[in-house]
C-alpha positions in Angstrom: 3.8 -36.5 50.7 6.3 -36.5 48.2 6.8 -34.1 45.5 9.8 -35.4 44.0 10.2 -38.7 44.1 13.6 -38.4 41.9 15.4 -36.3 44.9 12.9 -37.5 47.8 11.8 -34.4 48.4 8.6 -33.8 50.9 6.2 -31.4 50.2 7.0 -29.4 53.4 10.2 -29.1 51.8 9.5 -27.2 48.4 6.5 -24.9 50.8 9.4 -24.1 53.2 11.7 -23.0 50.2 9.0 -21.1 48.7 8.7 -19.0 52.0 12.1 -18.5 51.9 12.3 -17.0 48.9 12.3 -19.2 45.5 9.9 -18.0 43.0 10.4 -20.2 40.2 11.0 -24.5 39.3 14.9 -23.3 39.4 15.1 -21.6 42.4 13.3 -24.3 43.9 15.4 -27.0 42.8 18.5 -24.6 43.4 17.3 -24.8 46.8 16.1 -28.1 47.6 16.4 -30.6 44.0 13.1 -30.7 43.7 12.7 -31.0 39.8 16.1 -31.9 39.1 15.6 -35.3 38.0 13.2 -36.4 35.3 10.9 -33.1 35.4 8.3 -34.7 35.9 7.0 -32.8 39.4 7.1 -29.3 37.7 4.1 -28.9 37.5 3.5 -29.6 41.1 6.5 -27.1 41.8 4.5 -24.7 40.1 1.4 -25.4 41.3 2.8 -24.9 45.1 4.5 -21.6 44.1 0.9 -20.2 43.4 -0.8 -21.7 46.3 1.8 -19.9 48.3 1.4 -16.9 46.8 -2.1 -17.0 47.0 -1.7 -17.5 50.7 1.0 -14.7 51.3 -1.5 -12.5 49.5 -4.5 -13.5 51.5 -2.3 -13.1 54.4 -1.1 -9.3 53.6 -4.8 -8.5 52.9 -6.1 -9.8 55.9 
């Protein structure tokens, strides 16, 4: 699935950046372009960031 349809950039994309390190909309997009366009999957950006947090965090606890 897309995220960013601006920079056609997949979901698996912005997760795997995430990962690897970016913590915020511009460190994604520094990373990938997601969000770089018309800003209009921000909120999705964010949205992963905190799932993947979540997950890293369920992770170390487990």
């Amino acid at each position: 699935m897309f995220v960013c349809i601006c920079e056609r950039v997949r979901e698996c994309e912005v997760r795997s950046v995430i990962r690897a390190g970016a913590r915020c909309e511009e460190s994604v997009g520094e990373a990938c372009g997601a969000g770089t366009g018309c800003g209009s999957c921000l909120d999705r950006i964010c949205d992963l960031i905190d799932e993947e947090k979540t997950d890293t965090l369920v992770a170390i606890a487990a």
